[in-house]
N, C-alpha and C positions, 0 to 999 in steps of 0.2 A: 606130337612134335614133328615137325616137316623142315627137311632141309632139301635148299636148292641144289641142282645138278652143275657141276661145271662143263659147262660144253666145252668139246675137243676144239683144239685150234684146226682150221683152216685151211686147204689150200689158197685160199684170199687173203688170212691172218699173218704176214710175216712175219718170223721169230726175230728178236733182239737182237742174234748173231745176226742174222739177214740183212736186218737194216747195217746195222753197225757197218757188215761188210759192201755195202751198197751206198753209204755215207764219208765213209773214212778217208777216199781221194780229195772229198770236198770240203770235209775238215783240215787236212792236210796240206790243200792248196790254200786255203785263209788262215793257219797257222805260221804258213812262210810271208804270205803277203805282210799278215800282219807285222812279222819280226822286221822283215824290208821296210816297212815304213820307222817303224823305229829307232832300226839302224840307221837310215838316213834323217830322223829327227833330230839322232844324238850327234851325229858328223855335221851339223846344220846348226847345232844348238849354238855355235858363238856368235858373235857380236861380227853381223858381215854387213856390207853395204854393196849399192852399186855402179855400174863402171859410173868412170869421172867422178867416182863422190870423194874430194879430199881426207875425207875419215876414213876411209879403207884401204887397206893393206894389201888388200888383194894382188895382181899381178894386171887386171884393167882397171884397179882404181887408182887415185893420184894425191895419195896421203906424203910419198916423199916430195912431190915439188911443194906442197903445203907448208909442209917443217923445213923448206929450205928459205922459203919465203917469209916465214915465222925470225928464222935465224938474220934476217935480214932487216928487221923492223916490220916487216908487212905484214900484218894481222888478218886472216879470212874467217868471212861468217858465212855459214850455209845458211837459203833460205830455199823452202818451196814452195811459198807463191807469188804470184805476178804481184799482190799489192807490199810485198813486202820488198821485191825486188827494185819498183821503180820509187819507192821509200826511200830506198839506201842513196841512189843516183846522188853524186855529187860530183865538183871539180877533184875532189883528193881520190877520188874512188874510182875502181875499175869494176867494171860488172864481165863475168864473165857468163854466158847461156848455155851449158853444157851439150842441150838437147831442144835446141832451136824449133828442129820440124815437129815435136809435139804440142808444142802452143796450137792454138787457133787461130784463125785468121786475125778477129776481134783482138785476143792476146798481144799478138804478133806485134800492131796498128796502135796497141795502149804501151806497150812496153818501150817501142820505138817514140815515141812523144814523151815520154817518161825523162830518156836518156839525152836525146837530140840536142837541145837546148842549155845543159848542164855543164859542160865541159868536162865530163867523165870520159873512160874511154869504155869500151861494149867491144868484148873481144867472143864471134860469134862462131861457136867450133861443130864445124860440118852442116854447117849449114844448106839445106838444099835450095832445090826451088820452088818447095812451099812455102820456102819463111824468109831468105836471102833478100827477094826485092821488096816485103817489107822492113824491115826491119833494118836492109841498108840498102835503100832507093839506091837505082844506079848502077846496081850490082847485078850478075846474069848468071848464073847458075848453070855450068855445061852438061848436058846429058851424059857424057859419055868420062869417065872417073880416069886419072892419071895410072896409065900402065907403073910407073915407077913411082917406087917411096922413098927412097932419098934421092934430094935434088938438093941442088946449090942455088946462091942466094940469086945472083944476076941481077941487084938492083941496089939501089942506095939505101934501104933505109939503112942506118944505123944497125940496129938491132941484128937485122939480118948476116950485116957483114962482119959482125966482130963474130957471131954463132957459128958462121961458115955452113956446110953441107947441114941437112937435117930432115928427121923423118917426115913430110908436111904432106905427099903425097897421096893423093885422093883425088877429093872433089873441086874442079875446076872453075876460075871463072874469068869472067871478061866485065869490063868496066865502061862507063860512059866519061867518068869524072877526072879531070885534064890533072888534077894534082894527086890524084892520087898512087900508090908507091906498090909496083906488081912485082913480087916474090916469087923465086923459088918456081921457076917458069916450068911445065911438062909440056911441049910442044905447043910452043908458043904463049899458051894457055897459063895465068897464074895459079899456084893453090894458095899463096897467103896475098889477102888485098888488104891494104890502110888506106881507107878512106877518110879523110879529114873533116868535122865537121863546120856548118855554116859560124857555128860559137866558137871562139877565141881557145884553143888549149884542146877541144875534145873530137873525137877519132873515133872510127869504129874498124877493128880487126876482122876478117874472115878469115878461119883456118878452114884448109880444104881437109884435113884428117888431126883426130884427138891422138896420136902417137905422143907425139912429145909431151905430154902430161899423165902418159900412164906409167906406172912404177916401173915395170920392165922395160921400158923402151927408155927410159930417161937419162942412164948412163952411157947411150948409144950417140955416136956421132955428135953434133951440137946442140941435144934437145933441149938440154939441162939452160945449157945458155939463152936459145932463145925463149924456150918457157920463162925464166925468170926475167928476163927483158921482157916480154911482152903482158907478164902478169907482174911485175915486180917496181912498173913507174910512177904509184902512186901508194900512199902508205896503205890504204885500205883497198881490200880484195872481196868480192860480192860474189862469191860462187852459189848459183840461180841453177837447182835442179827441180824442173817441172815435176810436178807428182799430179797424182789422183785426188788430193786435196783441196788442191787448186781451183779457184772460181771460175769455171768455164765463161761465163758473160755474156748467157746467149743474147740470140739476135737472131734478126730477118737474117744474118749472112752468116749464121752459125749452120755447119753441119749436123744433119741428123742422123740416126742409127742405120739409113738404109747407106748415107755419102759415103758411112767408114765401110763399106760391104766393097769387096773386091770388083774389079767391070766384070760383067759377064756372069753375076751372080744370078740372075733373073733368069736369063736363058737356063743357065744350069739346073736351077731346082724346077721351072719347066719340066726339063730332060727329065730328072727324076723320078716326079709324077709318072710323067707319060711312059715311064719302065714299069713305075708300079702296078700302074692297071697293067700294062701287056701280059707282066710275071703273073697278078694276082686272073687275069682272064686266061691264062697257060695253063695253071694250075685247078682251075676252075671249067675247065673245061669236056664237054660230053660228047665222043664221038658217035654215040649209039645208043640204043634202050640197054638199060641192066639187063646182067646174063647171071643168071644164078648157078653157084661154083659150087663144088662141093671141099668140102673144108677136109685138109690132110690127114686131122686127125681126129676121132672118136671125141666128143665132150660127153660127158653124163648129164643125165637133165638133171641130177640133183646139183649139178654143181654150174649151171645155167640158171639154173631156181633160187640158190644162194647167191648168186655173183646178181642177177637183176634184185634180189631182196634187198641188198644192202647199196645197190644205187639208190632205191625208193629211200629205203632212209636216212642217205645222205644229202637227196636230196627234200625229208622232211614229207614227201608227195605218199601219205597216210589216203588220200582219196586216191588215187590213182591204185594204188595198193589193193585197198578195200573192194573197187570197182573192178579189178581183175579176177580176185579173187572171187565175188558174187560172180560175174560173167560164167566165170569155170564151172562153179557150180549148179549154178543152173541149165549149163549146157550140160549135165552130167544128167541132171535129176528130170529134165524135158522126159527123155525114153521111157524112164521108169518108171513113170504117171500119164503112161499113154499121149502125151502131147510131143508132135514134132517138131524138130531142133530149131526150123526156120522163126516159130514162135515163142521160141523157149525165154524170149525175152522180153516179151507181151503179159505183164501182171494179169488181163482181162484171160489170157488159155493157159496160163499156169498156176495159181494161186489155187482157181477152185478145184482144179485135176488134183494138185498136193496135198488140198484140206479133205477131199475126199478119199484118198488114198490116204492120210493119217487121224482124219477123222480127228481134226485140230481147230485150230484159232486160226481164221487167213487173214487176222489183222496183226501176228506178232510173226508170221509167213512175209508179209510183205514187208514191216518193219527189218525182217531178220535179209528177206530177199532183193529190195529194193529203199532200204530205208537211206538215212543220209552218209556222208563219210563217219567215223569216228576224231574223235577229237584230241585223242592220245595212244603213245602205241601201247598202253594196257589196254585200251577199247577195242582199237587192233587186233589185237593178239584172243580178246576175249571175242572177237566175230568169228576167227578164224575158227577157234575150239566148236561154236555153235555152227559154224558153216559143216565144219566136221560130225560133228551130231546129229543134223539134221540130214546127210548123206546116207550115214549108216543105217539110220532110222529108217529110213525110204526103202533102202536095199533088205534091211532084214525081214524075212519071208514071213 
């Protein structure tokens, strides 16, 4: 009966404590991350929307002018897409565009033909000067935003003048169109324009800022007033929040993946490259031939012998193994059998020197000496034994 040995662990063999203590920061740190995510899963978990979406409660979204407009007879439907929105388009109905500049150009071009002609009114909030002079020809979108947010009406319409002061300040604009009605001026510059349409009854609004429709700002100044004047002159309210849903529509004059890339993207990731070779040729680089150092401190060849063993079978390289292994030996067994070391690796000046010196087989010599890799590390292991037999053999007098 034969039982195996337990080999001692290692100085290459980490103990369980080792790792444990060498592991535990990084389970530690993915144990909070993970609580963090969770925690804000569950702070996350209700029912939220976002800003201008009349169903939200939020403090930027504009669920209370909703329910006040509700209270009034005026019924709002949320939709988010363009074909649903210029569906709704009628003389009773208000379409309001929450988030103008996210349309498309294309979008922009359908949505406005949609409405134009309807006698609706298109009340368009903050709109810039990607989407303003589609969607209301005429209209010019000022680069530079109103230092001030409450301004006063300074102008006839109606609406404006019974609301008095109100939060409107933002996005400025200038107009071409002789009838239309310039609000709430920041130097010189209007933020609310009503531009009248070519059809009998319908308007298009531009607000330079969403203040006066968001919950918090609505019991402020005259928001409350003119929000519901401006949202409140037709029984039905069409609040149009673009989404990711939505039918892009491409086209020849549709943007692609490179339009949405910020200016100056190209250059940049250039630049990047050209750091990366510099760093990876910095690092990479030779000022001089190798200088061989001597190392601080003492290694043992057995534990140089064990630490290259267990690369070889990690990384599975049984021939490489094998092939050192003979190499060594036969640089050992050359001397012993009268042949010198230079040829110690020449089958033709060493096989017959060993067969005569053991007075052997020098076909199961060159098999054992030169034969192929083994095919398993028990074949391995079982050259090695015989590499070792045939050494001592040779040496014993």
């Amino acid at each position: 009966m034969t039982t195996e040995a337990t080999l001692p662990s290692t100085s290459a063999s980490p103990t369980p404590r080792q790792v444990w203590t060498r592991a535990r920061g990084i389970a530690l740190a993915l144990v909070v991350l993970l609580a963090g995510a969770v925690a804000i899963a569950v702070i996350r978990s209700d029912a939220r929307h976002g800003a201008l979406d009349p169903r939200s409660a939020d403090p930027g979204g504009s669920r209370a002018v909703a329910e006040l407009l509700a209270d009034r007879g005026v019924d709002t439907r949320v939709v988010t897409t363009l074909g649903e929105a210029a569906a709704a388009t009628g003389p009773d109905t208000t379409l309001l565009v929450a988030a103008p500049d996210l349309l498309t150009p294309t979008q922009q071009t359908r949505l406005h033909a949609a409405f134009a002609d309807t006698g609706s009114r298109a009340v368009l909030v903050a709109a810039g000067s990607a989407s303003v002079e589609r969607l209301a020809p005429g209209v010019t979108a000022d680069p530079a935003t109103s230092p001030d947010t409450t301004l006063d009406p300074d102008c006839d319409l109606p609406a404006a003048r019974r609301a008095g002061s109100a939060d409107t300040g933002g996005i400025r604009y200038t107009t071409t169109h002789l009838r239309a009605d310039a609000c709430y001026p920041s130097q010189r510059l209007a933020t609310l324009l009503r531009v009248p349409h070519a059809s009998e009854g319908g308007d298009t609004v531009v607000l330079g800022a969403p203040d006066i429709l968001l919950n918090d700002r609505l019991d402020e100044q005259g928001n409350a007033s003119l929000a519901l004047q401006l949202l409140g002159s037709r029984p039905h309210l069409v609040w149009y929040l673009p989404s990711l849903a939505d039918d892009p529509a491409l086209d020849e004059d549709e943007r692609g993946f490179f339009d949405l890339l910020p200016s100056g993207w190209l250059w940049g990731t250039l630049q990047l490259f050209v750091a990366a070779g510099l760093a990876a040729l910095w690092r990479a680089r030779r000022l001089g031939p190798l200088v061989p150092e001597r190392l601080p401190v003492a290694i043992r060849a057995s534990e140089t012998a064990e630490g290259r063993a267990r690369l070889y079978r990690k990384a599975n390289a049984r021939d490489r193994a094998a092939a050192a292994l003979r190499s060594t030996t036969r640089t050992r067994l050359a001397p012993l059998a009268g042949v010198p070391v230079a040829r110690a690796h020449t089958p033709e000046a060493l096989l017959p020197a060993l067969s005569a010196h053991l007075h052997g087989d020098g076909q199961d010599l060159h098999a054992l000496l030169f034969g192929p890799p083994p095919g398993d590390d028990a074949s391995l292991i079982a050259l090695a034994d015989r590499l070792d037999a045939l050494e001592r053999e040779v040496r014993r007098p």
